[in-house]
Structure formats: C-alpha cells, structure tokens
N, C-alpha and C positions, 0 to 999 in steps of 0.2 A: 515604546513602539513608535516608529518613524510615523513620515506620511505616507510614504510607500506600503509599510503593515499595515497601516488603516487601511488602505484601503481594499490593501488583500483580505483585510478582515472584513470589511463591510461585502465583499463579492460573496465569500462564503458563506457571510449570513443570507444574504439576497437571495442564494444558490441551494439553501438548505429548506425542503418542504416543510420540516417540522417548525419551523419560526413562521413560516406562511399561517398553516393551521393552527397557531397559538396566538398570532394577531388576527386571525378573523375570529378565533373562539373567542377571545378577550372582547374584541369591538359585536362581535353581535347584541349581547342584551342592550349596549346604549344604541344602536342603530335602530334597533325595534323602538326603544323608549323614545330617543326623538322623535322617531315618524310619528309616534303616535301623537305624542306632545304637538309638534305641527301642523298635522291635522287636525288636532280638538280647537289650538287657535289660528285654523284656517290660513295657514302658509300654505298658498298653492303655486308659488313661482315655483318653475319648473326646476332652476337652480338652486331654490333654497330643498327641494323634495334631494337633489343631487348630495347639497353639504350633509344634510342629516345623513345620509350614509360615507361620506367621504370622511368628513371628520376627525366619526370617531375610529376610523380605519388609519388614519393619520396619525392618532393622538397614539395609538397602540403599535404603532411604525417607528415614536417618536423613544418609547419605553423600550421596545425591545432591539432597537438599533444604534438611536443616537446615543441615550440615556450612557448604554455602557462604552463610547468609543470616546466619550466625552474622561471618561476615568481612565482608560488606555494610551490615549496620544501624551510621549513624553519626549519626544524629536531626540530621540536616543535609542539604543539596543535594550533596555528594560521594557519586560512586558506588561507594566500597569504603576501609572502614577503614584506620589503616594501620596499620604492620606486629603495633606494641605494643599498642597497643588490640585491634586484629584478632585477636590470639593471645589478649588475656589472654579476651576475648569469647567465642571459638573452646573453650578448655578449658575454661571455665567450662560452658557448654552442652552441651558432647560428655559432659564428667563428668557431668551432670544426665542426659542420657540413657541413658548407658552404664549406670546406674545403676536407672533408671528399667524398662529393657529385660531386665538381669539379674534382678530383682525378680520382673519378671511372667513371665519364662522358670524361676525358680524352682517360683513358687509352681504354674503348669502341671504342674511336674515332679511336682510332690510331692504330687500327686493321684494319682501310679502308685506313687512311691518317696518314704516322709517323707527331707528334707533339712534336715540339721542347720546348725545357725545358722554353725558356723565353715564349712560346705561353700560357704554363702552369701559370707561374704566372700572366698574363696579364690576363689570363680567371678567377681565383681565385681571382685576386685584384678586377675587373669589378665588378663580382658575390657579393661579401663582400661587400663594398660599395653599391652596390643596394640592397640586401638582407638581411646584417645582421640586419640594423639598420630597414627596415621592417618588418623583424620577429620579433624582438623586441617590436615592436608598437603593432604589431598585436597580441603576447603572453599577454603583457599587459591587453588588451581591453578585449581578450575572459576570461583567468582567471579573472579580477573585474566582468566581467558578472556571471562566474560561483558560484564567492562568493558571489553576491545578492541572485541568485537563489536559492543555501543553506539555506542561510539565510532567504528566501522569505519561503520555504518547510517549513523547521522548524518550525517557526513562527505558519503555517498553521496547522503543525502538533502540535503545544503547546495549539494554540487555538483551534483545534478540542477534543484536552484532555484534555482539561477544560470545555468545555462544555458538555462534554461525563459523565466527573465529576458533574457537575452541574444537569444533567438529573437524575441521579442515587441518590443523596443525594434527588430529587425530591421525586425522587419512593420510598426510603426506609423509611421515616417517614408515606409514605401513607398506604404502606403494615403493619408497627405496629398499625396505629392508627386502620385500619378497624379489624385486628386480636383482638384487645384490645374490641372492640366493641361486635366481637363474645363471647369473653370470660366472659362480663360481664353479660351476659344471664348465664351465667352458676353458676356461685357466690351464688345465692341463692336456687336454684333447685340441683345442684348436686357441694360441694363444694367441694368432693376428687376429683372429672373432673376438677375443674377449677384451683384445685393445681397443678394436672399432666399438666393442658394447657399450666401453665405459667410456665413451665419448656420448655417444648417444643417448648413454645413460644420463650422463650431464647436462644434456641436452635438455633431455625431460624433466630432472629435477628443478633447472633452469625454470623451463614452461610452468612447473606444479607451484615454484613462489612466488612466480610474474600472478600468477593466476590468484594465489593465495592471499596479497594484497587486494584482489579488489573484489568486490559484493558481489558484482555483475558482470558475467562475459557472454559475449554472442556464442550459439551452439557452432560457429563455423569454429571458435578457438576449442571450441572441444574436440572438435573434430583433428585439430589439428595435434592436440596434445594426444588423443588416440592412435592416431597417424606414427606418433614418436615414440607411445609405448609399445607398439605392435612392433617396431622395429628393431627395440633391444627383444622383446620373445622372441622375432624370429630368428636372434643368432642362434638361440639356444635351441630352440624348436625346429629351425629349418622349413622345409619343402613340405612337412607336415602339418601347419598352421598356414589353413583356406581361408581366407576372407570375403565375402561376400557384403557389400554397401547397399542399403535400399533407402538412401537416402532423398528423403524433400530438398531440393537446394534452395528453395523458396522460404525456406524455415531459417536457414542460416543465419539472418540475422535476429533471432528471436534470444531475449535475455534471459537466461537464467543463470542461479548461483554456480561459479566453478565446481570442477570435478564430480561431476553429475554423471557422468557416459562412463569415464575411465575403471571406475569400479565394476560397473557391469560386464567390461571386456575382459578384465583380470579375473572376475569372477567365471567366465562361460569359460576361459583359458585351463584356467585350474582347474574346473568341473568336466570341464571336453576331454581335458587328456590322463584325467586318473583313472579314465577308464576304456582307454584305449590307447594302441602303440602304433597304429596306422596316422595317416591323414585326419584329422579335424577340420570339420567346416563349421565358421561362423557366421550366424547372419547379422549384421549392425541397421536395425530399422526405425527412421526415423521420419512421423507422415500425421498426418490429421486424419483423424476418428470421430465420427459421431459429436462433436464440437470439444475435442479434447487435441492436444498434442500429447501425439504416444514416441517414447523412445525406447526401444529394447534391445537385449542381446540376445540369441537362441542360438544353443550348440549341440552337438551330439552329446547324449549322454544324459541321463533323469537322473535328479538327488531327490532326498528322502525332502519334501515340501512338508511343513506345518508340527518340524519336528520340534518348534519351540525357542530353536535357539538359530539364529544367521549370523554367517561372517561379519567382519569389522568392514568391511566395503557395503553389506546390504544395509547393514544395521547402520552405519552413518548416513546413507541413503534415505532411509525410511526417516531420520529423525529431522533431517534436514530438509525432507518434503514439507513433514508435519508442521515443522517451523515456518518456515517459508510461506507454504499451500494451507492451510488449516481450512479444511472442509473441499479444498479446491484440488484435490490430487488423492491419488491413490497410487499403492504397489501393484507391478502385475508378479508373479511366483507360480509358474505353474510347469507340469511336465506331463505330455503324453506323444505317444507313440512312439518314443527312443529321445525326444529334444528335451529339451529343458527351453523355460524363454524368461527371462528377467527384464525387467526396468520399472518405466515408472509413467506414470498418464497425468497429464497439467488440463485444466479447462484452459480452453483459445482465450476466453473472455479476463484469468487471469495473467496472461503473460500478453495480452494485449492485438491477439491474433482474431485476425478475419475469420470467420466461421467459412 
C-alpha cells in the first residue's frame, strides 16, 4: 500500500464508529485507574487530571490505528508488508511513539510532582518493553485481518459482476430472438416495414451491447433504449400500440444497472395484446414514492399473478434487483380492474436520490 492507501486507510478508520467504541472501551479501565492513582498521590494540576485521561485514549489510538498501518505501508500496490519489513517498520514506529507518549505523560506529570530524568527513562524502558513488542503483534493481526477482508469484498464484488454479466448476456439474446419473431410477420405483408425493422432492429441490438458492457447507465439511456424497442413493435403492431410516458425527468440521471425498463415493456406488450386485437394502451411510470424510486409498466389485460413461475424478462429482473438491492428493493406484480402493472421500487437512499 502506497501513501495515498494510507491514508485512504487511516480516513476510514477515523470514519468508522466501531473503532471509536473499541478505543474508548479499551482506554477506559486505565483512565479510571489513573485518575484514581492521581488523586491518592495528590496530582491536582489541572493538566496532569487532563493527561490521565488523554493518554490512555492515545495509547489505544496508537494500537488500533498506527500499530497496523505501520505493517501496511509498502510504497507499492501490495496490500501488507511482509514479514521482515513489516516488523522492522512496526518497531521502528511503536518505539517512536512509545517514546513520544512517555515524554508528554511525563511532562503532565511533573506539573504536580517534578520527575527526575532517571524516573524518565525507567518509565520509557518499562513502557517499551511491555508495549512495543505488543503493538507490534497487535498491528500485525489487525492488518492480515484487514487484508482478507479486502480480499473477501473484492472477490464478492468480482462475483457479483459476473453474474450481473451472466444475467444480461441472458436477457439480450432473449430481446433479439422475440424482436426477430415480430419481424418475420412482417417479411411478407409489408417488406419495406420489415426493411426499416431490421435496421432499427440493429439499432437496438447496437444499444442492448453498448449497454451490456457497462455496470451502470443513467435511466435517460433506458429510456432511450425503450424509445428503440417500441419502434421496431410498432412496425409490427402499428396504430394499435398507445403509449403513454409518466415520466420523472428529474430522475434521469439516476444509476442503475442496464436493461431494467426494457423487459417490463416487452413484457406489458405481449401480455396487452394476447388478449386483445383492438388498440393497446401502455402506461411507462417512472417517479418517487414514499422514499423509494418506483419504475412500472401497466397495460390492458390481467395474467394469472403468483402462479409460480415468470418470464425470462421478470425473472431476470427480480434476480438482478436481489443482487444489486439486497433488502433495498422489491417487485411490484399485480392486476386489477382489467390492468395488469409490473416493475420494480429502489429506496432513494440506495441509488443516492433526495427523498
């Protein structure tokens, strides 16, 4: 780890409560035992009542901060020295502070009671010898812990984006083959429609791999890539396929993983018109909720809900929530009065939206 990781490392320790509550749990029994010790021999300088609690809050600052960044710094991309470096690193440091911390707990002192020069090195030899070769152990242990953990994240996060991967290669063969299937109604009833289709159509397969490469797109690229599938259905579909936008445009730039919307519209498509030969109207709603971002499709027409099994569009949907949102999202599936409505609800707080 550079200097630059140190010091990203030291932020996040600084930044994390649970190290706060594990250095004052640590220093409180010697904060109590000083004062007490202090008081029986009458150190009442206001400074020296101050060090008894600074200290040992110091000393347990010194353990759970320096201790291990002293084993970490290798002015390289490895994340933890090794063993001979790391120790000679390690004492080197711990002695600088041990030394450092005996000093300023002297001179405290001797604002109640003068301390003579040998009492000084006797308190610094004691200290050193119990403490260096402690810190040292203990910088070791916590740094090898922190470099699993990295290591542990990582890992999680490499196979979260492989499978994130794996989902979306799912869905994108599924969206050409059912586009392809529209289009071949078309081929022989109206072959200048089905010329423009497969242009369009490439258009969107275009969009679906630009998209496929990357983790993260703003919901306006979703929009957009909706915009493109709408437009090969409607060679096939015509003047019978209504749209309707109830769109946030304030949302737009808000990140989520590709092809999140497009299955919802393919799905309300094919659900709208197996059950009818008239006109279909779609609503596409996308808006803040109750501290959530909601995105849905709703179309004429109710399918059997909680029959066990969903399309390849819902069911990549719901897995790819789960991965992504874990506790932080849910599916909506519901139909009454003649609609049907699908999509999906994000907390504001996880995709980084203003309540």
């Amino acid at each position: 780890m550079n200097k630059a990781g140190l010091e990203q490392n030291l932020w996040q320790r600084m930044t994390q409560p649970w190290t706060w509550v594990t250095i004052l749990g640590f220093a409180a029994p010697f904060i109590v035992l000083r004062t007490w010790i202090f008081w029986k021999e009458g150190m009442t300088h206001p400074l020296t009542r101050v060090g008894a609690v600074l200290v040992p809050i110091f000393i347990s600052i010194c353990f759970a901060w320096i201790a291990p960044m002293a084993w970490r710094y290798t002015s390289d991309d490895r994340p933890r020295a090794g063993i001979v470096r790391g120790a000679f690193q390690s004492l080197l440091v711990n002695s600088v502070v041990v030394l450092l911390f005996v000093e300023t707990d002297v001179l405290l002192i001797d604002m109640s009671h003068p301390v003579k020069l040998h009492d000084f090195w006797a308190a610094a030899a004691g200290n050193g010898i119990l403490l260096i070769p402690f810190m040292t152990l203990v910088g070791f242990f916590i740094a090898t812990g922190e470099v699993g953990e990295d290591e542990r994240k990582l890992a999680e996060v490499q196979s979260k984006s492989a499978q994130d991967r794996a989902l979306q290669h799912q869905l994108s063969p599924h969206v050409l083959f059912n586009a392809l299937n529209g289009l071949a109604e078309l081929v022989r009833q109206d072959p200048d429609a089905a010329e423009r289709g497969i242009l369009d159509l490439a258009d969107l397969y275009r969009m679906v791999l630009d998209n496929g490469r990357l983790a993260w797109v703003p919901l306006s690229e979703e929009v957009r890539l909706v915009e493109r599938f709408l437009a090969v259905e409607r060679l096939r579909l015509g003047n019978r396929l209504h749209v309707i936008w109830e769109w946030d445009e304030e949302l737009n730039g808000v990140m989520v993983p590709p092809l999140m919307l497009q299955p919802l519209v393919e799905n309300a498509i094919k659900h709208g018109f197996s059950q009818r030969v008239e006109t279909s109207t779609i609503y596409i709603v996308c808006k803040k909720v109750l501290g959530d971002v909601e995105v849905r499709v709703e179309n004429q027409g109710e399918i059997i809900v909680n029959s066990g099994r969903k399309g390849v569009g819902l069911q990549n949907l719901t897995e790819r929530l789960q991965l992504h949102f874990p506790g932080q999202s849910s599916v909506i599936m519901e139909c009454e009065d003649g609609w049907t409505r699908a999509g999906f609800r994000i907390e504001t707080k996880a995709l980084g939206v203003a309540q």
